[in-house]
SEMARLO-487548 format. One record per residue (C-alpha): x, y, z; residue number from 1. Coordinates in steps of 0.5 Angstrom, whole numbers, plus 500, padded with zeros to 3 digits. Layout:
<atoms>
ATOM | c1 | c2 | c3 | pos
ATOM | X | Y | Z | NUM
...
</atoms>
This chain:
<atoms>
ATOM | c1 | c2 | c3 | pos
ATOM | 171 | 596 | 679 | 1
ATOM | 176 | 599 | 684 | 2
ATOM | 180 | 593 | 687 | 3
ATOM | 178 | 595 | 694 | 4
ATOM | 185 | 596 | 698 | 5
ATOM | 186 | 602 | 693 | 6
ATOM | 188 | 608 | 697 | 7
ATOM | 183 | 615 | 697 | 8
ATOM | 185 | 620 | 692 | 9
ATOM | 189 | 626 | 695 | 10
ATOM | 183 | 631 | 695 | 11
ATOM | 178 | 625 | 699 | 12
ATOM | 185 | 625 | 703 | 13
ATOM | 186 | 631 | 705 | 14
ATOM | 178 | 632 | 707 | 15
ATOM | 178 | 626 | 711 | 16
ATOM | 185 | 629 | 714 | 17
ATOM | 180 | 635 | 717 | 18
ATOM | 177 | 631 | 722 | 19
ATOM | 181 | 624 | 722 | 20
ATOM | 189 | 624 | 723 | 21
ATOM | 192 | 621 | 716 | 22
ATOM | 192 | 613 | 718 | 23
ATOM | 198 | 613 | 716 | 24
ATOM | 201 | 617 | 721 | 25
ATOM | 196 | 614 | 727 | 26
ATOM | 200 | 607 | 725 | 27
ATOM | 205 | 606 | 730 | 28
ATOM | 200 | 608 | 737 | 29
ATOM | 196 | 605 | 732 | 30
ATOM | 199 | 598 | 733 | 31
ATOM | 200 | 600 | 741 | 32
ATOM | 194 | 600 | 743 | 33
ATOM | 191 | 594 | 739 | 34
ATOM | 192 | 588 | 744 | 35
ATOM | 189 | 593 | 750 | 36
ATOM | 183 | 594 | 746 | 37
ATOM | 181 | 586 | 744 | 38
ATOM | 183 | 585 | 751 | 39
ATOM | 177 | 591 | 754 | 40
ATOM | 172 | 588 | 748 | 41
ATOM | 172 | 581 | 752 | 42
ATOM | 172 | 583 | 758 | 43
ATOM | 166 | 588 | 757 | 44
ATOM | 161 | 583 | 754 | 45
ATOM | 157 | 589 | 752 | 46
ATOM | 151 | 590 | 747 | 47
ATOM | 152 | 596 | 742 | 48
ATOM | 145 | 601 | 745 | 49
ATOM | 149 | 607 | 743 | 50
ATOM | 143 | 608 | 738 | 51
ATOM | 135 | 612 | 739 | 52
ATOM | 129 | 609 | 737 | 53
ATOM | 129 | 602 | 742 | 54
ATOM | 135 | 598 | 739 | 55
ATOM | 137 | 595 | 746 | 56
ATOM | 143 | 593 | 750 | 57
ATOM | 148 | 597 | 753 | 58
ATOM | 154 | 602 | 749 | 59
ATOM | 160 | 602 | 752 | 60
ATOM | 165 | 607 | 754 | 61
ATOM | 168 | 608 | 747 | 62
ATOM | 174 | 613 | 750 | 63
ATOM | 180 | 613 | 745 | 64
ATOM | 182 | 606 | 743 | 65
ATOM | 185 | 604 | 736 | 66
ATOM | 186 | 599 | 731 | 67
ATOM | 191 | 596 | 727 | 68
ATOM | 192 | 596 | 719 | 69
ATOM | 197 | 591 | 716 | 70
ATOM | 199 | 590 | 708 | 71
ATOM | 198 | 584 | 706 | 72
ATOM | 198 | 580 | 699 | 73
ATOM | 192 | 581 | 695 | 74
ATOM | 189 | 573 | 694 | 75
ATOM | 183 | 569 | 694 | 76
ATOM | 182 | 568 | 702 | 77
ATOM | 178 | 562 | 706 | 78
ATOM | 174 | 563 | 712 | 79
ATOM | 172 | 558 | 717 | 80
ATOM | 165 | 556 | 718 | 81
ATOM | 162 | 559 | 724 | 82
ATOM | 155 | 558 | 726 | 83
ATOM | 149 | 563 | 725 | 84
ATOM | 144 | 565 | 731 | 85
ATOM | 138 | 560 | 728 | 86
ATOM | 144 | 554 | 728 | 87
ATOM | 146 | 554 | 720 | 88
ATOM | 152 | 553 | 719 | 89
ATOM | 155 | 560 | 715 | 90
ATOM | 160 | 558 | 708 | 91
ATOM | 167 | 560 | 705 | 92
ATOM | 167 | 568 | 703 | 93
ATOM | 165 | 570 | 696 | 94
ATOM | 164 | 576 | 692 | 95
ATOM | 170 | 579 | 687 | 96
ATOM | 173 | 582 | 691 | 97
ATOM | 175 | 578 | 696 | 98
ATOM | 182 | 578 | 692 | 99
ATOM | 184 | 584 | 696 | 100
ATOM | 184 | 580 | 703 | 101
ATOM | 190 | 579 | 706 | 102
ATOM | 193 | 571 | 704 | 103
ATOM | 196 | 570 | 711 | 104
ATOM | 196 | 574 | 718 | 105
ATOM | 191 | 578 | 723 | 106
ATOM | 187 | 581 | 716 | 107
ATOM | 187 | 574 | 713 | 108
ATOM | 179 | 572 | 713 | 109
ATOM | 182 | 566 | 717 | 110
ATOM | 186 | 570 | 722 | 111
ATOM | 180 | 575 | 722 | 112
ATOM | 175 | 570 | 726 | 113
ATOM | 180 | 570 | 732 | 114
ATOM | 178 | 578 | 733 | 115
ATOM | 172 | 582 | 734 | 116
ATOM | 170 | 586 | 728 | 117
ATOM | 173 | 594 | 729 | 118
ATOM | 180 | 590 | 730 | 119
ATOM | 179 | 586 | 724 | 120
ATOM | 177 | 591 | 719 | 121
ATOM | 183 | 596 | 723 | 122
ATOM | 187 | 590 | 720 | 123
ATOM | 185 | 590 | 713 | 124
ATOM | 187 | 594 | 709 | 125
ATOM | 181 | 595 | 704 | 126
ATOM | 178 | 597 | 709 | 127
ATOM | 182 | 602 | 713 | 128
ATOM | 178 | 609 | 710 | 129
ATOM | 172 | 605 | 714 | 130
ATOM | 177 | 604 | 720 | 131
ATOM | 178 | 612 | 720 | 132
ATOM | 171 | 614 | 721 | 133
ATOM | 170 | 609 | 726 | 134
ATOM | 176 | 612 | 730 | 135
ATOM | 172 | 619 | 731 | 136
ATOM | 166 | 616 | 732 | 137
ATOM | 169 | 613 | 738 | 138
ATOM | 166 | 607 | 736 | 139
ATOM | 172 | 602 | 737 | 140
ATOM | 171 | 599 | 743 | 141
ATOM | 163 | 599 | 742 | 142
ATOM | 163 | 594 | 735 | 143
ATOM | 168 | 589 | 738 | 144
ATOM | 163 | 589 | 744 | 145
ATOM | 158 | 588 | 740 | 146
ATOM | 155 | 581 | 740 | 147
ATOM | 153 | 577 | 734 | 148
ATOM | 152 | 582 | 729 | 149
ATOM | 152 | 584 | 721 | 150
ATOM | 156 | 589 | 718 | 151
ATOM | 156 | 593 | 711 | 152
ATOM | 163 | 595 | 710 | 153
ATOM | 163 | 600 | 707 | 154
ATOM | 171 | 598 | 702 | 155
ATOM | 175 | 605 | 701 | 156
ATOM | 173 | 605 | 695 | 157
ATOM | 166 | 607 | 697 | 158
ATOM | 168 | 613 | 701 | 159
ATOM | 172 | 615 | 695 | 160
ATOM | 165 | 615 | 690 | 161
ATOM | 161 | 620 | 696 | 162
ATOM | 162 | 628 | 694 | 163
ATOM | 167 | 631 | 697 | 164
ATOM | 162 | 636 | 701 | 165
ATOM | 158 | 631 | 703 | 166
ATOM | 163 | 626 | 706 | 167
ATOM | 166 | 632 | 710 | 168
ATOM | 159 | 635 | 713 | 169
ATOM | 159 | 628 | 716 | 170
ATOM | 165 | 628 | 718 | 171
ATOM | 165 | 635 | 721 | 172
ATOM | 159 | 632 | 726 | 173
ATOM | 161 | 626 | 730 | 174
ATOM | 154 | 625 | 732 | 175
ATOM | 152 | 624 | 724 | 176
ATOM | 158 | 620 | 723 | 177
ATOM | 156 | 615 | 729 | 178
ATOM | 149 | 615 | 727 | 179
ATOM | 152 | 613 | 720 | 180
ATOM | 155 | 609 | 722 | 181
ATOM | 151 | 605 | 726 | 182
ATOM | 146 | 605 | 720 | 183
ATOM | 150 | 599 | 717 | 184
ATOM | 150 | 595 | 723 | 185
ATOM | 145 | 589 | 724 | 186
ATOM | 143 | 586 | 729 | 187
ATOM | 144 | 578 | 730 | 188
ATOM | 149 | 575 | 724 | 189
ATOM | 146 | 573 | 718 | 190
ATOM | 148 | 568 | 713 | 191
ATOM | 147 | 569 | 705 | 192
ATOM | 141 | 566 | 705 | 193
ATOM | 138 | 570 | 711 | 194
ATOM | 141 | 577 | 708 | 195
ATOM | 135 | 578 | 704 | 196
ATOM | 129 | 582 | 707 | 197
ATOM | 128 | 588 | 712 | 198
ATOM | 132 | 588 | 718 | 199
ATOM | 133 | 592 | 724 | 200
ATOM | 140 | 596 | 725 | 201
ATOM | 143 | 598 | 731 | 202
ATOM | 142 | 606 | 729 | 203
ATOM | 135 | 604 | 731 | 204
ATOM | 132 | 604 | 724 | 205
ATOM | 132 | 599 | 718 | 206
ATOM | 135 | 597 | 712 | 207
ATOM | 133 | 593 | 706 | 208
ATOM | 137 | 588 | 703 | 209
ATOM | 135 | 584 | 696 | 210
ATOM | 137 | 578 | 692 | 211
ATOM | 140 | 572 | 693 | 212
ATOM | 146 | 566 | 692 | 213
ATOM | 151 | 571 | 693 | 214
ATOM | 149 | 577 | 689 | 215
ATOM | 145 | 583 | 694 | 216
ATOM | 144 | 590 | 693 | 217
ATOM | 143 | 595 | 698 | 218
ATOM | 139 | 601 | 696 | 219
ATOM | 140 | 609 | 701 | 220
ATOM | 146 | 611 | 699 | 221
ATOM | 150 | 617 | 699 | 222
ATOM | 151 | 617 | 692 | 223
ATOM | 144 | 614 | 690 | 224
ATOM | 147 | 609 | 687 | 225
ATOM | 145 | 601 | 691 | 226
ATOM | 151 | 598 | 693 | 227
ATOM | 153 | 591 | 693 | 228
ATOM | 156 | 586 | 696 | 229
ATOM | 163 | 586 | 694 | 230
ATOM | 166 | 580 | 698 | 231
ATOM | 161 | 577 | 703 | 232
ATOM | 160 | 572 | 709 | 233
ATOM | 167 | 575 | 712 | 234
ATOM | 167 | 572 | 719 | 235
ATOM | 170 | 575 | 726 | 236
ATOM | 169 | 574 | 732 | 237
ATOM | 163 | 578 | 734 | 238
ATOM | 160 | 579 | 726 | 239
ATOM | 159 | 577 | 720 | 240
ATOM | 161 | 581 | 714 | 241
ATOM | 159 | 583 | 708 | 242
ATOM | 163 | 589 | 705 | 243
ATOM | 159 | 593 | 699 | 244
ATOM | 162 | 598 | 694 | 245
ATOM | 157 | 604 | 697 | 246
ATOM | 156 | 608 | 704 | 247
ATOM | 150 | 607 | 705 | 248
ATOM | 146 | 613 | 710 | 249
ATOM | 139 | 612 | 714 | 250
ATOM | 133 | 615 | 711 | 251
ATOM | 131 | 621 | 713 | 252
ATOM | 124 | 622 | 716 | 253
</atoms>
């Protein structure tokens, strides 16, 4: 399996580069603007309802906010216990590929429980691709307000495994994109034992999730294959995190 911090290859980064600045590029405005948009999140204490279809809460003014990306070495990472909605208390990260997680600084999943989630995944590496998408969506400052939520990641890797055409008629829409995107939040934080089942996803559809311990899948994908969770139980300030190693996409109706 691809470690998760690897880069898109040059044709995927010439495609996201149409809709999306390379991240590279984008670094130093990037890092300017992260402190801005963490302070805006604890300020506005809103609820993601951008989605159709009765999810509630308010959005956000998502305007031009941004998120930082740093490198880091590639080691196991330890994440505190933090307590889900119904009082169990949540343990360590685990999956294979949690190797990837940065040992030290803002993108250690340590460091990660002080942010709220579209900061945290900005300083994380593996996830930077992921990070672009929700920079065009104008999403940034509407995920970090979000309270007490569960994301399926999408790792860079996964974006790499979607058809070239595929990936850029998302992009070419931001609408699309958005609602994508919303697809793979969940309302309220899920712990491993409660992952499992059908739950409500701020998109204002559904998403299934099977198996147990820590080995899930999730089926709808935008390659047919299920995704799984590659590095799961990853706490930020805002959501739990599980990322998977496929981009999900709502069910057409």
């Amino acid at each position: 399996m691809s470690p998760l911090g690897r880069r898109p290859p040059a044709a995927v980064a010439g495609l996201l580069s149409a809709g999306v600045a390379p991240f590279d590029d984008q670094e130093m405005d990037v890092k300017r603007t992260l402190t801005r948009t963490a302070l805006l999140a604890g300020v506005a204490a809103l609820v993601w309802g951008t989605a159709a279809c009765g999810a509630e809460g308010t959005a956000s003014d998502s305007g031009s906010s941004a998120v930082s990306s740093t490198g880091g070495d590639a080691v196991g990472g330890v994440g505190s216990s933090v307590s889900s909605d119904n009082g169990t208390s949540s343990e360590e990260p685990f999956g294979e590929d949690c190797a990837a997680v940065p040992a030290n600084g803002e993108g250690s999943s340590t460091g990660m429980t002080d942010d709220p989630v579209a900061t945290a995944a900005g300083n994380t590496p593996a996830l930077s691709t992921l990070v672009r998408a929700v920079l065009q969506a104008n999403l940034v400052d509407t995920l970090n307000s979000a309270q007490d939520v569960t994301v399926l990641a999408p790792a860079n890797p996964a974006f790499e495994a979607v058809p070239p055409d595929a990936l850029q008629a998302v992009l070419a829409d931001d609408a699309q994109l958005a609602a994508l995107l919303s697809h793979h939040v969940i309302e309220g934080r899920l712990a491993p034992d409660e992952l499992a089942g059908t739950h409500p996803t701020l998109g204002g559809d559904q998403v299934t999730i099977e198996g147990a311990g820590e080995v899930f899948t999730v089926a709808g994908t935008m390659t047919g294959t299920p995704a799984s969770v590659v590095c799961g139980n990853v706490q930020t300030s805002n959501a739990t995190v599980y990322v998977v190693d496929q981009v999900l996409t709502p069910a057409r109706g």
